[in-house]
C-alpha positions, 0 to 999 in steps of 0.5 A: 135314152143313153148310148152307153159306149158313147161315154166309157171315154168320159168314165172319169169326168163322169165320176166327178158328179158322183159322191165318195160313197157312189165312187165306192159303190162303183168300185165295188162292180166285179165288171167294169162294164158294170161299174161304168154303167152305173157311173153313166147312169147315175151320173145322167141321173144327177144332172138331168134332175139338176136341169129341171130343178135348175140347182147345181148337180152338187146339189143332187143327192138321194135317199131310200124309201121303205121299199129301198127305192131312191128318191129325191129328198128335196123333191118328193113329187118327183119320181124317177127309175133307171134300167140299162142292158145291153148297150143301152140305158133309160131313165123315166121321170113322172110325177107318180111312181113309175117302173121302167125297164129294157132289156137286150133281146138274147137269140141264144137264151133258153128261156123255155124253164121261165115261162112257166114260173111267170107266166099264166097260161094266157100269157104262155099261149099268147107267146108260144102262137106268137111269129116272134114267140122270143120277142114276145117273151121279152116283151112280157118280161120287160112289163113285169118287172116294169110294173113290179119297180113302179110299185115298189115289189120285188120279183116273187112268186105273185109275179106270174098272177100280175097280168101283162097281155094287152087290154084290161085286167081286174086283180086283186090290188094287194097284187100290186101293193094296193095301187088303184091303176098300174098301166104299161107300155111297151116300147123299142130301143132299137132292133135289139132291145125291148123295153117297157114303162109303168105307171100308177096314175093314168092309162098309157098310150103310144103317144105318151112314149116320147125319147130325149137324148141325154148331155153331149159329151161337150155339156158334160165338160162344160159342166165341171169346167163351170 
């Protein structure tokens, strides 16, 4: 779990981590918010792999699949996904394809012209008798696109057939590219950001949900002063 405005004062030590193709990339942010948070991320990325591997961050580098996810070349077991809104960032490591994501929940958004797009009518009713109908709202969403990273789909139309409400469902599996067990959790940050995790080999529970805070900011230089 990353507290993003704990490191805009070390943007440029962080960059260092990146190579000149992720230095452009981040350039090419309209938002320097938005550059910034892909620096922290993916930079926290690199050296977190770098740490379990036991390699030199330099050593970190990523290519796409077919489904334009990243992954590690010199560890294909190892698998990894990134989300970030609002003040915060995730990254989830598991050893399957896995999705996470969080979002910062918006008292202003009107979300009332979503909810039919991706929502069925179990899911509608479940956050319209809800005492939190927004929160639920977010929480639903956070699952969606939690499962749709873990298996590599893209938001389309088959998102409001992708049930998310608690318990167990039986779906096609073409739904979820052919994957024999999708599971989801939800978790929250803090009081102002909901997020949810995926995974496609096992079914969660609470006690699964575990969060490790990333480098200090003393870690991080000592790691380009080495």
């Amino acid at each position: 779990k990353i507290e993003l405005s704990q490191y805009y004062n070390i943007i440029e030590v962080l960059s260092k981590f990146l190579s000149p193709q992720e230095v452009l990339r981040a350039q090419r942010y309209h938002q320097l918010r938005d550059s910034n948070r892909f620096i922290i991320c993916r930079s926290f990325l690199k050296i977190l792999i770098a740490k379990q591997k036991s390699i030199e961050v330099s050593q970190v580098y990523f290519e796409k699949g077919e489904n334009h996810k990243p992954y590690f070349p010199l560890d294909k077991t190892l698998f990894f996904n990134v989300s970030h809104a609002g003040d915060f960032a995730i990254i989830a490591f598991g050893n399957c394809e896995l999705g996470v994501d969080i979002e910062k929940i918006d008292q202003h958004f009107d979300y009332s012209e979503i909810i039919p797009v991706v929502y069925d009518i179990i899911e509608i009713d479940t956050i319209q008798s809800s005492e939190d109908s927004r929160s639920m709202f977010y929480k639903f969403w956070t699952r969606k696109e939690a499962i749709v990273k873990a298996i590599g789909k893209g938001i389309d139309e088959d998102l409001i057939k992708i049930p998310v409400t608690d318990g167990f469902h039986n779906i096609w599996s073409a739904l979820v590219c052919n994957f024999k067990n999708v599971s989801v959790i939800s978790f929250k940050v803090n009081e102002n950001h909901i997020g949810a995790l995926a995974l496609t080999n096992k079914t969660l529970s609470n006690a699964n949900i575990a969060f490790y805070l990333g480098p200090t900011v003393d870690e991080i230089r000592s790691l380009i002063s080495s």
